[in-house]
N, CA, C and O atoms as a Tinker XYZ file with bonds, in Angstrom:
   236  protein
     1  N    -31.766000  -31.340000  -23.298000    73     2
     2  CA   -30.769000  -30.429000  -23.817000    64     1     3
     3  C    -31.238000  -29.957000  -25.190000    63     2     4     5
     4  O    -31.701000  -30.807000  -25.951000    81     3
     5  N    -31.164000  -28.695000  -25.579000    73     3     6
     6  CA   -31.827000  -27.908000  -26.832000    64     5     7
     7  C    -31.106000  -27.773000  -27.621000    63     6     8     9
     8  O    -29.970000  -27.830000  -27.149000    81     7
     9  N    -31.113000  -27.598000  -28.736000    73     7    10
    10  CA   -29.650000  -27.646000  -30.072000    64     9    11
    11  C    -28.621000  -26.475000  -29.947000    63    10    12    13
    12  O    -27.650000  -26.274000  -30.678000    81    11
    13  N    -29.181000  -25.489000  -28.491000    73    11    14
    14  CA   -28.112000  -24.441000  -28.390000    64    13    15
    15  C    -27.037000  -25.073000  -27.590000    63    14    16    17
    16  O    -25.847000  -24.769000  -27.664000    81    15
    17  N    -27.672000  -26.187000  -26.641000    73    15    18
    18  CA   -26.668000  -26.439000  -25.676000    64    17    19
    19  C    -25.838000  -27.494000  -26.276000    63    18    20    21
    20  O    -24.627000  -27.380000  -26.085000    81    19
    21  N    -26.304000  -28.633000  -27.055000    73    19    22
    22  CA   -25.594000  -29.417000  -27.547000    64    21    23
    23  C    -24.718000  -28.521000  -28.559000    63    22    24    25
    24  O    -23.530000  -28.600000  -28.249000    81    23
    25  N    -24.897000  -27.862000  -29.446000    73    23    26
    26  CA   -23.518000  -26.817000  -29.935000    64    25    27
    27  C    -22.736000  -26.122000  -29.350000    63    26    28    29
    28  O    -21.671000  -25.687000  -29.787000    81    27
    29  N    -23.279000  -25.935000  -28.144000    73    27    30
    30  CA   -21.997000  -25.197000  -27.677000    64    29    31
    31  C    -21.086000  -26.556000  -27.052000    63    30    32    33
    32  O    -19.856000  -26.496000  -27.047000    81    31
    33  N    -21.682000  -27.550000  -26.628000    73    31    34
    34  CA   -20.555000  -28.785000  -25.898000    64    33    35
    35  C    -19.924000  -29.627000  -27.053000    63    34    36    37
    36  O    -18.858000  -30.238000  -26.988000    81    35
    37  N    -21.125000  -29.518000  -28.571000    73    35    38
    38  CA   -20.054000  -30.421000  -29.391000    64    37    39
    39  C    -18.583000  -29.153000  -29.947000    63    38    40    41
    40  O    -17.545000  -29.664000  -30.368000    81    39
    41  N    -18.644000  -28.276000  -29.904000    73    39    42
    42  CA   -17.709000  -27.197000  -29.924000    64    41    43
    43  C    -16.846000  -27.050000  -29.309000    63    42    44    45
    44  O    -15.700000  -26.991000  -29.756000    81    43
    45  N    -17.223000  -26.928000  -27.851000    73    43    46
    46  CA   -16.458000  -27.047000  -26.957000    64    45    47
    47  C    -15.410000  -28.259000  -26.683000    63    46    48    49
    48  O    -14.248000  -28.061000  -26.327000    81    47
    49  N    -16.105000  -29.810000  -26.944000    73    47    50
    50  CA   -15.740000  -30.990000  -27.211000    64    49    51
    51  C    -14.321000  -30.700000  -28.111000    63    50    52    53
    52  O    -13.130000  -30.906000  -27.878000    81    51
    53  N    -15.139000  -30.059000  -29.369000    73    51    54
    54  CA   -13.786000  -30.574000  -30.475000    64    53    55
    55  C    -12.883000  -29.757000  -29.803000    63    54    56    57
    56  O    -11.762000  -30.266000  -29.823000    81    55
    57  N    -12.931000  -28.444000  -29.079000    73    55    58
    58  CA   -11.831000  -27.444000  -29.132000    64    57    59
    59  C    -11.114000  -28.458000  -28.190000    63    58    60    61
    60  O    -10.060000  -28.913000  -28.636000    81    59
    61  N    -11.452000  -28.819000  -27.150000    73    59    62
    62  CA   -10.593000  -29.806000  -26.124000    64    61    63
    63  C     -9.486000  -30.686000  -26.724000    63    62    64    65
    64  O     -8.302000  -30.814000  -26.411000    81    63
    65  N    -10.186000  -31.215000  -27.622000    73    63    66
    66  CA    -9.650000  -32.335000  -28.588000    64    65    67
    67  C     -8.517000  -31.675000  -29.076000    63    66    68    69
    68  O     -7.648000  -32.283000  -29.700000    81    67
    69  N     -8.457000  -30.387000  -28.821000    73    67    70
    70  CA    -6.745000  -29.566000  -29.707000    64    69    71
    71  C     -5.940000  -29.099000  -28.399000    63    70    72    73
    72  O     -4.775000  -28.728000  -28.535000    81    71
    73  N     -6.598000  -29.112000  -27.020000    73    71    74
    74  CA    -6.600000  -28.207000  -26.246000    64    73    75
    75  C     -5.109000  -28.614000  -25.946000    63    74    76    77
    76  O     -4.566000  -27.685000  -25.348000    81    75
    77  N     -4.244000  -29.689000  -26.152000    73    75    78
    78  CA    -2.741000  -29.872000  -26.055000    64    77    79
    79  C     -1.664000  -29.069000  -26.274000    63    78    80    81
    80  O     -0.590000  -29.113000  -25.675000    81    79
    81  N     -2.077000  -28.126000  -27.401000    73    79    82
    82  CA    -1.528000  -26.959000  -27.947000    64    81    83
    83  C     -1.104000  -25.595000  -26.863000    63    82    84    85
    84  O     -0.827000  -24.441000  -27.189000    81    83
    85  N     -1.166000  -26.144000  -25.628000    73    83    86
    86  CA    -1.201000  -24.447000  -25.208000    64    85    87
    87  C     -2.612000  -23.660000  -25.382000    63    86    88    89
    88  O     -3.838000  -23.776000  -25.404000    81    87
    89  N     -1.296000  -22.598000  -25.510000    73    87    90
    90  CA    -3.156000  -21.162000  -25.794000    64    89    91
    91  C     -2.965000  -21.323000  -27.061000    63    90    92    93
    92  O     -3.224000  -20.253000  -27.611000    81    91
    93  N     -2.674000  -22.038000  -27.742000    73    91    94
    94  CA    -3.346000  -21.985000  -29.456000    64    93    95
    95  C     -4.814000  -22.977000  -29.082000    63    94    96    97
    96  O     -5.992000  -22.663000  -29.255000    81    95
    97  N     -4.242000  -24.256000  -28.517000    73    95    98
    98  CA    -5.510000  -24.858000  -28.248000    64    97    99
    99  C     -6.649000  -24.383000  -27.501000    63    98   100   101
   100  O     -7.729000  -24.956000  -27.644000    81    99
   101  N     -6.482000  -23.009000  -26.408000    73    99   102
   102  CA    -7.052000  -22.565000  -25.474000    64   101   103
   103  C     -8.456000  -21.393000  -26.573000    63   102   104   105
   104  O     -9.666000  -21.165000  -26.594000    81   103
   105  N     -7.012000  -20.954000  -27.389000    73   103   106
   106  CA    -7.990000  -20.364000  -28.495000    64   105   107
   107  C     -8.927000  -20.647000  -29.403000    63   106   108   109
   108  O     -9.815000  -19.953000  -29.899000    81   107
   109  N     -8.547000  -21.976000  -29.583000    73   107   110
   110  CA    -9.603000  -22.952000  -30.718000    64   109   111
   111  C    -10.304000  -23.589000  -30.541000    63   110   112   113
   112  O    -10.980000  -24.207000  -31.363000    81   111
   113  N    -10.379000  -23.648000  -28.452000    73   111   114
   114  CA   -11.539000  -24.079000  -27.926000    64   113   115
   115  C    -12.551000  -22.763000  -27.915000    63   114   116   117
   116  O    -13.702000  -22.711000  -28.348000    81   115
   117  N    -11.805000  -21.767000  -27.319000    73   115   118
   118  CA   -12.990000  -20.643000  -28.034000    64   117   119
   119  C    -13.975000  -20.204000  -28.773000    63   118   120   121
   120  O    -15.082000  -19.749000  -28.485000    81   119
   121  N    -13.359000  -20.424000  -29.899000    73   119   122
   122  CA   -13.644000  -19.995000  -31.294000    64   121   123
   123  C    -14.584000  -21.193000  -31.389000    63   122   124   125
   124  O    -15.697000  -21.009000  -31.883000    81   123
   125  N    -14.190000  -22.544000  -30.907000    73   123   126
   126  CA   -15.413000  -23.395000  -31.875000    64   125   127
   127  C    -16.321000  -23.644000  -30.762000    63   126   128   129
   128  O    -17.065000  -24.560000  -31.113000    81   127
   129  N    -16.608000  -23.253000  -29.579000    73   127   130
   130  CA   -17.505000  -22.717000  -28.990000    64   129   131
   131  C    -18.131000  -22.132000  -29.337000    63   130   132   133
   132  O    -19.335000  -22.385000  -29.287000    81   131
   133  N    -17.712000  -21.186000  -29.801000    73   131   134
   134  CA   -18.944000  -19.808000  -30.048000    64   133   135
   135  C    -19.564000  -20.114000  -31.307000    63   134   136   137
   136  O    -20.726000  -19.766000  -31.517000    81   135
   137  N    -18.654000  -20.948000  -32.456000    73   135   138
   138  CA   -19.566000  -21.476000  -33.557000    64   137   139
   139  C    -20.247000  -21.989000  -33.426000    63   138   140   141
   140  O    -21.375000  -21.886000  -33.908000    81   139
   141  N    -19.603000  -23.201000  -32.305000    73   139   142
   142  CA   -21.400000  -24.293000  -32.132000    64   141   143
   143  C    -22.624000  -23.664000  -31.377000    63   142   144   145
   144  O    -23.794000  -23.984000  -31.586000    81   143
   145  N    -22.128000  -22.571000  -30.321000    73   143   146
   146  CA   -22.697000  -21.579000  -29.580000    64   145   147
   147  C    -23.965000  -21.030000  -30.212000    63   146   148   149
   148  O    -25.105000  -21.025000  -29.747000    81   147
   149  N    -23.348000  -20.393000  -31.819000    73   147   150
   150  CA   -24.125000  -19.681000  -32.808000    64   149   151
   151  C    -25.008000  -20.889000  -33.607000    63   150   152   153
   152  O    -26.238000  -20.866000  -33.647000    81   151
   153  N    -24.417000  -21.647000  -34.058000    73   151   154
   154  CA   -25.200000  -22.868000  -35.075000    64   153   155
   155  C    -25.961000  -23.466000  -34.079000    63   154   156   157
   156  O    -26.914000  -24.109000  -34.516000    81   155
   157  N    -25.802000  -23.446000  -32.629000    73   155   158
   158  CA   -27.278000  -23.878000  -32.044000    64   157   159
   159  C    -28.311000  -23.290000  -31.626000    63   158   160   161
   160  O    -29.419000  -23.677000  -31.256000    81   159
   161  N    -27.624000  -21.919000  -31.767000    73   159   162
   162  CA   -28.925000  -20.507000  -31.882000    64   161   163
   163  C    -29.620000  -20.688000  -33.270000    63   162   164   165
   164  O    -30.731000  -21.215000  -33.332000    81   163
   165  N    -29.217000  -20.420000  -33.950000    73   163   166
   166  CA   -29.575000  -21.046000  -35.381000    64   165   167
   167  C    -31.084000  -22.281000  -35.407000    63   166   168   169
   168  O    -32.304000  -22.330000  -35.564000    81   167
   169  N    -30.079000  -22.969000  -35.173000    73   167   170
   170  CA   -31.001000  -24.185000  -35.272000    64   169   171
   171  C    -32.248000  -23.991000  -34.243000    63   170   172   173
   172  O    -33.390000  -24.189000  -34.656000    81   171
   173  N    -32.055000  -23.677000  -33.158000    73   171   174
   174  CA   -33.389000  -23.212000  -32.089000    64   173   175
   175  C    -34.459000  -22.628000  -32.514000    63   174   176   177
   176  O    -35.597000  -22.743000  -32.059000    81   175
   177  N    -33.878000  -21.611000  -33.931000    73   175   178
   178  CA   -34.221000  -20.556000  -34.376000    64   177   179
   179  C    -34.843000  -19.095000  -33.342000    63   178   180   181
   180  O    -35.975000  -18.612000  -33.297000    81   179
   181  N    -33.595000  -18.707000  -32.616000    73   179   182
   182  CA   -33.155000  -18.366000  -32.019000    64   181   183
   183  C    -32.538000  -17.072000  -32.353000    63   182   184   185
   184  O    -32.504000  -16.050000  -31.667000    81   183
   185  N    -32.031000  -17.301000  -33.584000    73   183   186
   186  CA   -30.856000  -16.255000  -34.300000    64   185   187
   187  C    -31.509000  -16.367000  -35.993000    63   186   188   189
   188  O    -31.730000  -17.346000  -36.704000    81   187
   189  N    -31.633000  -15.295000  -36.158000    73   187   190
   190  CA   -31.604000  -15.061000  -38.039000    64   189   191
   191  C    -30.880000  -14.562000  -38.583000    63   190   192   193
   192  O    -30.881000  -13.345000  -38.404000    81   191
   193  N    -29.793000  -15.135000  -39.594000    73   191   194
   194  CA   -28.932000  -14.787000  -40.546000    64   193   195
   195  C    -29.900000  -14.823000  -41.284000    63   194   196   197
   196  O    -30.436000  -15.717000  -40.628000    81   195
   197  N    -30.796000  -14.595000  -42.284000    73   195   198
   198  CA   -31.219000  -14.276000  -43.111000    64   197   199
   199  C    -31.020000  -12.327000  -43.814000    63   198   200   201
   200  O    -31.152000  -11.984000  -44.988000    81   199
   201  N    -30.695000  -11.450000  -42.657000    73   199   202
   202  CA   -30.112000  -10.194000  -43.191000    64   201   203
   203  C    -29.313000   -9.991000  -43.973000    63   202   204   205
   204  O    -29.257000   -9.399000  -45.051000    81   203
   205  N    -28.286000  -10.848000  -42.998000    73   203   206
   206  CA   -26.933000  -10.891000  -43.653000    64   205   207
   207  C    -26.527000  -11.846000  -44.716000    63   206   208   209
   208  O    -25.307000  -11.978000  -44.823000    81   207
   209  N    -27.430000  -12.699000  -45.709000    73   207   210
   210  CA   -26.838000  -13.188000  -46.726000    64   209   211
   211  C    -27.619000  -12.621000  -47.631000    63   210   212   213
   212  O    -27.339000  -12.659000  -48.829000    81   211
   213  N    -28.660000  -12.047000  -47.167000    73   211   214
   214  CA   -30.063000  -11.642000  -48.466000    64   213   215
   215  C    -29.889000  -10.684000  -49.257000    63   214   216   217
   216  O    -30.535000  -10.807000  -50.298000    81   215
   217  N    -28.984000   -9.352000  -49.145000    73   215   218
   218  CA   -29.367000   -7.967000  -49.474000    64   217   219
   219  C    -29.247000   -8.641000  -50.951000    63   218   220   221
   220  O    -30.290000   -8.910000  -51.546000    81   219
   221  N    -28.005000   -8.913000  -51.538000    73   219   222
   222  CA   -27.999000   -8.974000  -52.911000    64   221   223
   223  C    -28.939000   -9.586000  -54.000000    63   222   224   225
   224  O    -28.881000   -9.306000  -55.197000    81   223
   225  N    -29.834000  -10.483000  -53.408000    73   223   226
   226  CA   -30.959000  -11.182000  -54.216000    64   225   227
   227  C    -31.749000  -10.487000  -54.099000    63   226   228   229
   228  O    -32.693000  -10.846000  -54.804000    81   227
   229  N    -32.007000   -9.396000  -53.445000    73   227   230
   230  CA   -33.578000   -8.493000  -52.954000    64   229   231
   231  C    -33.500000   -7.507000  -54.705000    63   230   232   233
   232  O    -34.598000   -7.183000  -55.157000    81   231
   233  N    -32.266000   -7.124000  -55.515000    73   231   234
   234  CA   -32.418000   -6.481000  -56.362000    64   233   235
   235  C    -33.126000   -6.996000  -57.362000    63   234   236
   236  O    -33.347000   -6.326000  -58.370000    81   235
């Protein structure tokens, strides 16, 4: 398993962990899916945020 897949299940994991809530919980399994989704693209290096935090230091 590659650091994309383990982020998306530890994500998925926590959202479960709320999933009692209804669709609030249905939603916050979502959402922290797609974070761990993204932070294990990341980590794969897979995905570069480097665009999007850099412009202002380039001056």
């Amino acid at each position: 398993m590659n650091a994309t897949q383990t982020g998306l299940f530890a994500g998925l994991l926590l959202g479960l962990a709320g999933a009692s809530f209804g669709f609030v919980g249905f939603l916050l399994t979502l959402v922290l899916g797609a974070i761990g989704f993204a932070v294990g693209r990341v980590l794969d290096g897979e995905l570069d945020l480097n665009g999007l935090r850099g412009r202002g230091r380039d001056r």
